[in-house]
C-alpha positions in Angstrom: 0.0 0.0 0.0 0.9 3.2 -1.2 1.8 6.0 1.6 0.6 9.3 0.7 3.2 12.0 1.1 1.9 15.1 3.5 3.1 19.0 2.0 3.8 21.9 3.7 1.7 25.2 3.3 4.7 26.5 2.4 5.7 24.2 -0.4 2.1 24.0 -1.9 1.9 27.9 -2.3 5.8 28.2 -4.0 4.7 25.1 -6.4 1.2 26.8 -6.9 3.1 29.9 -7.3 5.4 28.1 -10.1 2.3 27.1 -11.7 0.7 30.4 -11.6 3.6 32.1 -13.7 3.6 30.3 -16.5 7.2 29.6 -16.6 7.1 25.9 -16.7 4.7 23.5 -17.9 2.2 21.9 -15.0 4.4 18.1 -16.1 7.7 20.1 -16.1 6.9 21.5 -12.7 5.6 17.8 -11.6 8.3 16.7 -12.5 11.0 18.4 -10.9 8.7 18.4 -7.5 7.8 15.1 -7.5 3.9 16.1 -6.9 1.1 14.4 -9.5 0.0 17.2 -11.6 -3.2 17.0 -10.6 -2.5 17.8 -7.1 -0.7 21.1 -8.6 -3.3 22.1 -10.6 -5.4 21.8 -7.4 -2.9 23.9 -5.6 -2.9 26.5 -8.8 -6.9 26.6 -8.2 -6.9 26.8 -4.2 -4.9 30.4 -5.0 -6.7 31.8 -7.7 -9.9 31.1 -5.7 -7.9 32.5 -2.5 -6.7 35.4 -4.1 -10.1 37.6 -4.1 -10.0 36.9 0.3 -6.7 38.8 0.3 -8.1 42.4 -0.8 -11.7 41.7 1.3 -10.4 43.6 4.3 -10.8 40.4 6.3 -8.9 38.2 7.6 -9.7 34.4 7.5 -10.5 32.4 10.3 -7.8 29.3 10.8 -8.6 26.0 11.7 -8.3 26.5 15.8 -10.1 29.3 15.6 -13.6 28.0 13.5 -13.6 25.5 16.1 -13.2 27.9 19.0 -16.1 29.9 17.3 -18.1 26.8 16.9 -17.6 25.5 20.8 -18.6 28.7 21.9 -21.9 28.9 19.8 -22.9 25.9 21.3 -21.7 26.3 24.7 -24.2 29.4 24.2 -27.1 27.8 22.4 -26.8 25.1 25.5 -27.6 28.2 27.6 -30.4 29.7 26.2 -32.3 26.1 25.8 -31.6 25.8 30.0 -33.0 29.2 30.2 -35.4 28.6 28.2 -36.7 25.5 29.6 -36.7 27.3 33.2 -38.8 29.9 32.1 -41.2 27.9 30.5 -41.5 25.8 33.8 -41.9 28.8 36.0 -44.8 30.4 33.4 -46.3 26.7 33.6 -46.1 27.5 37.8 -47.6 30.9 37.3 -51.0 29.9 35.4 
């Protein structure tokens, strides 16, 4: 079986980089990197669909942080449904 090899950030953006300029065929750049040029057309893609995020003003949320967001948003909803629930035992008390 086949182990798949793991790339760096750094190395998929100066390969996608390569592939972006033209200078060098996708095969000659797969080639010389040993990387299937599939996987560096994917790469190419991932950074012209990326590119647009860099002028938004905004700064993307990484990995750690989307699931710090997401923890907290349910740590919250958990709180309102406890609240919720209380207050619609003590209006059941009430009537």
């Amino acid at each position: 079986m086949a182990m798949r090899k793991k790339f760096g950030n750094e190395f998929k953006a100066r390969i996608a980089l390569a592939a972006l300029k033209g200078d060098k065929t996708t095969a000659q750049l797969s080639s010389e990197f040993e990387v299937h040029p599939s996987q560096i057309a994917a790469w190419k893609k991932t950074v012209q669909d990326g590119l647009s995020e860099l002028f938004s003003g905004r700064k993307p949320l990484d990995q750690q942080e989307q699931k710090q967001l997401i923890e907290d948003l349910y740590k919250s909803i958990g709180q309102l449904k406890v609240e919720n629930d209380w207050l619609k035992k003590k209006l059941q008390i009430l009537e």
